[in-house]
VMD Tcl script that draws the C-alpha trace (Angstrom):
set ca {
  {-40.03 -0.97 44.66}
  {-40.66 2.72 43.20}
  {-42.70 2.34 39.99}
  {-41.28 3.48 36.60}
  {-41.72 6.52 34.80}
  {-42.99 6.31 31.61}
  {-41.10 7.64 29.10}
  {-42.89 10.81 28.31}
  {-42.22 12.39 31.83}
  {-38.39 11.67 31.43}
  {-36.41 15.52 31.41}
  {-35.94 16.74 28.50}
  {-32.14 16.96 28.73}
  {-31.75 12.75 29.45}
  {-34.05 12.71 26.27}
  {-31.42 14.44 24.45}
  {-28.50 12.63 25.94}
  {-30.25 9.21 25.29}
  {-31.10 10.21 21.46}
  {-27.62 11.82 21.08}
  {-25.96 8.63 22.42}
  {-28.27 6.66 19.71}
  {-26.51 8.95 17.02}
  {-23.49 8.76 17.76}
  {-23.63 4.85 18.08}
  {-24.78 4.39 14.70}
  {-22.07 6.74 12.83}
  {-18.82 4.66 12.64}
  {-20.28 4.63 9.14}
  {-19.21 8.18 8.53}
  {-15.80 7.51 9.85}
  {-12.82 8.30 6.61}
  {-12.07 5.38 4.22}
  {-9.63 5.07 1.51}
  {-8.15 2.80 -0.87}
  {-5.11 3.05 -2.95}
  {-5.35 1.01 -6.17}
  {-2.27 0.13 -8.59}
  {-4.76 -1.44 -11.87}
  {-3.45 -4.57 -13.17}
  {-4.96 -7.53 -14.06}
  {-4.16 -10.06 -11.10}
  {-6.73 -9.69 -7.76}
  {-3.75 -11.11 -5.87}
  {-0.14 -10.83 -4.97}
  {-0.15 -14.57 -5.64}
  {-1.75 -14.27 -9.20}
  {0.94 -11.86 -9.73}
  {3.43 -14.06 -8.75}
  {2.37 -17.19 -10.26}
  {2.49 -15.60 -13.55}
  {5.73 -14.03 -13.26}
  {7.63 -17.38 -12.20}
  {6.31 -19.18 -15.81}
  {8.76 -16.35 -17.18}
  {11.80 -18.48 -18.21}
  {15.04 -16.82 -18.46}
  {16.94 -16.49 -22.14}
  {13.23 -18.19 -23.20}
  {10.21 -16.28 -22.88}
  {9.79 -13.39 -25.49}
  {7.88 -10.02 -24.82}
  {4.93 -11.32 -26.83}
  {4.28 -14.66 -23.96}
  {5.05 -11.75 -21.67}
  {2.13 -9.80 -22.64}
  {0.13 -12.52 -22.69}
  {0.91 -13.40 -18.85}
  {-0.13 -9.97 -18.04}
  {2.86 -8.12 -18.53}
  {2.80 -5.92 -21.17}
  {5.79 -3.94 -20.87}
  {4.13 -1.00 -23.55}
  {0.86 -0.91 -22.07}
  {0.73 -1.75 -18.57}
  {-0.23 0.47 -15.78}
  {2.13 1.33 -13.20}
  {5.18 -0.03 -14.93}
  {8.73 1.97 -14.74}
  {11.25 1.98 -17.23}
  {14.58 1.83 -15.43}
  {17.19 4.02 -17.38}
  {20.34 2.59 -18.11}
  {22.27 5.35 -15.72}
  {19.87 3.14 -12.85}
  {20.11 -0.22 -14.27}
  {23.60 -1.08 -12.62}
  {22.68 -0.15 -9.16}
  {19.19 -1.30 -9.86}
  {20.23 -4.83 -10.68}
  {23.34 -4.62 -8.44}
  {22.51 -3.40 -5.25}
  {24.89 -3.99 -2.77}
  {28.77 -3.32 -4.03}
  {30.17 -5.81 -1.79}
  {29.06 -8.83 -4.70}
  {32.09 -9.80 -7.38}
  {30.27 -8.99 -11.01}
  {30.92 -13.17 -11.50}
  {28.86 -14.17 -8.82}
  {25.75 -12.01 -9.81}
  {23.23 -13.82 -11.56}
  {23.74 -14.29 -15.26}
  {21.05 -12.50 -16.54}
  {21.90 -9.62 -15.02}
  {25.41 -10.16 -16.08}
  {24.52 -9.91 -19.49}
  {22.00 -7.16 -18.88}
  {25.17 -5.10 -17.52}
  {26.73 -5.67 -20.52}
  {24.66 -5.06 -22.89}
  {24.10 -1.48 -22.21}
  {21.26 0.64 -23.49}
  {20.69 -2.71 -25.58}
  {19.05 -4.41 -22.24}
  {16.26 -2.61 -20.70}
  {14.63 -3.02 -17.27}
  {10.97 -2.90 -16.23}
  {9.51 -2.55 -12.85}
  {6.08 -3.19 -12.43}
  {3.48 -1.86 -9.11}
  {0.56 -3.80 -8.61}
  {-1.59 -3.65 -5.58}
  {-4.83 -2.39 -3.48}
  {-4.15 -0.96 0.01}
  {-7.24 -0.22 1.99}
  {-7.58 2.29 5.46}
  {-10.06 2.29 7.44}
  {-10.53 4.06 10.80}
  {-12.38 2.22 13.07}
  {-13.35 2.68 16.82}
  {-15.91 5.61 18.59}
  {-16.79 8.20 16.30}
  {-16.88 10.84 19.33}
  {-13.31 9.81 19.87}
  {-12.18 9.84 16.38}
  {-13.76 13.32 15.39}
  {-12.59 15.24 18.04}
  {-8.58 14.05 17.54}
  {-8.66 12.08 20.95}
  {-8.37 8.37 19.29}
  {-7.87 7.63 16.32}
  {-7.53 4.03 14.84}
  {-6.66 3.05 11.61}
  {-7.16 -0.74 10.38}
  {-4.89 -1.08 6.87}
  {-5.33 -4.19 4.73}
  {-4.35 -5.06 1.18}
  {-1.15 -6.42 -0.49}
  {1.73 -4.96 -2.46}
  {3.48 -6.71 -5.61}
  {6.38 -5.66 -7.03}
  {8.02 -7.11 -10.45}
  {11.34 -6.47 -12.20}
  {11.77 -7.58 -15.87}
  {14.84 -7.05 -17.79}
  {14.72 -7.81 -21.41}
  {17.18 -7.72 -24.47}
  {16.12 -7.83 -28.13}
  {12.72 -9.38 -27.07}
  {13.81 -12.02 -24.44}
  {13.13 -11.85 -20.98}
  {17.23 -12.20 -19.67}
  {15.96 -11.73 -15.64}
  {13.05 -11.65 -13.70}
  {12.52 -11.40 -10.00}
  {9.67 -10.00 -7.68}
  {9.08 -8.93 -4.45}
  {6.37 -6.99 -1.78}
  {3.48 -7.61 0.46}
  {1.39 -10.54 0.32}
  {-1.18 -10.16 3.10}
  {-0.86 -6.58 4.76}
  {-2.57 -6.31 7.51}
  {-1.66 -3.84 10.53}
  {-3.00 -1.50 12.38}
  {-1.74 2.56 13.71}
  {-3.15 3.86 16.74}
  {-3.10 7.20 17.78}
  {-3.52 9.21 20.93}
  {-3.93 12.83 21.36}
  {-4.80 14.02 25.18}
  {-5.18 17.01 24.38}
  {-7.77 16.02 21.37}
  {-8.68 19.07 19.11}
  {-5.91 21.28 20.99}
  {-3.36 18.74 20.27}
  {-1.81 20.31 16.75}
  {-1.96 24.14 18.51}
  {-0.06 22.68 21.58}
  {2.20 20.87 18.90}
  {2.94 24.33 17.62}
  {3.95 25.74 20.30}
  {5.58 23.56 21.97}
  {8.08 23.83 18.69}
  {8.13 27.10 18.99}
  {9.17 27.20 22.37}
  {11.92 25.00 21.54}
  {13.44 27.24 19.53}
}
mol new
graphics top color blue
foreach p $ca { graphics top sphere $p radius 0.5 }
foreach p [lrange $ca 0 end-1] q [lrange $ca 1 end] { graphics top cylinder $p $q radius 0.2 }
display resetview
């Protein structure tokens, strides 16, 4: 069995290789990261949710509604829905008589610019690339793990009661985009022309 040779008598260039290999391993930490962040006060879609479904219809005034976390003055990410919007807003799909809409949004319709509709964004969306770092920095693989959840909210109110509420989103997102370029760093020149060309 030939004996071993100790480590100091090793080339230099499979020193390199082995210490370069020991970098590279350790730097998934310096792959990009993000995070998108709507501010409001729930840490959930569900929070979110709970609180808007104790908002009762022809009921709850804008003062409980504050206190549930939705103030419609001070809120981040809210949108005030004009009343040019409100009809196709509240009424998406043409096909649906006016009688069988809901009748809250009925008398939102009606009312005019007396009914006004909110729509609130709450959420935090995270991306993280994940996989080699070699790969990933020279544009031949690139993966990208995205987690977080979405909440959307739609208030309409008239003279300080809540007429309609309904809500929507993501509750759990969790997917993942994978991307392959053969030609790695080349790729977006070979993209280039290869539009060009098509011309």
């Amino acid at each position: 069995m030939p004996e071993r040779l100790p480590c100091r008598v090793l080339p230099r260039a499979a020193l390199a290789a082995c210490a370069c290999s020991l970098c590279l391993a350790g730097c998934a930490g310096l792959l990009p990261r993000g995070q998108a962040v709507s501010a409001s006060g729930f840490d959930s879609f569900e929070a979110a949710a709970l609180a808007l479904e104790r908002v009762v219809p022809y009921e709850t005034g804008i003062d409980q509604l504050k206190a549930l976390g939705y103030d419609l003055e001070h809120s981040k990410n809210v949108t005030r829905i004009p009343y040019p919007r409100l009809t196709a807003r509240l009424s998406p799909d043409p096909g649906v008589p006016f009688e069988a809409l809901d009748r809250g949004i009925r008398d939102c319709i009606l009312a005019r610019e007396a009914c006004v509709a909110y729509e609130f964004h709450f959420g935090v969306v995270q991306r993280r690339r994940e996989g080699g770092f070699l790969l990933d920095f020279l544009n031949f693989r690139r993966v990208t793990r995205i987690a977080g959840w979405r909440f959307e909210g739609l208030v309409a109110v008239r003279d300080g009661t809540v007429l309609f509420r309904s809500h929507a989103g993501e509750p759990r997102i969790d997917r993942t985009e994978r991307q392959v370029n053969p030609l790695g760093p080349l790729q977006p020149a070979g993209e280039s022309v290869g539009s060009i060309i098509a011309r």
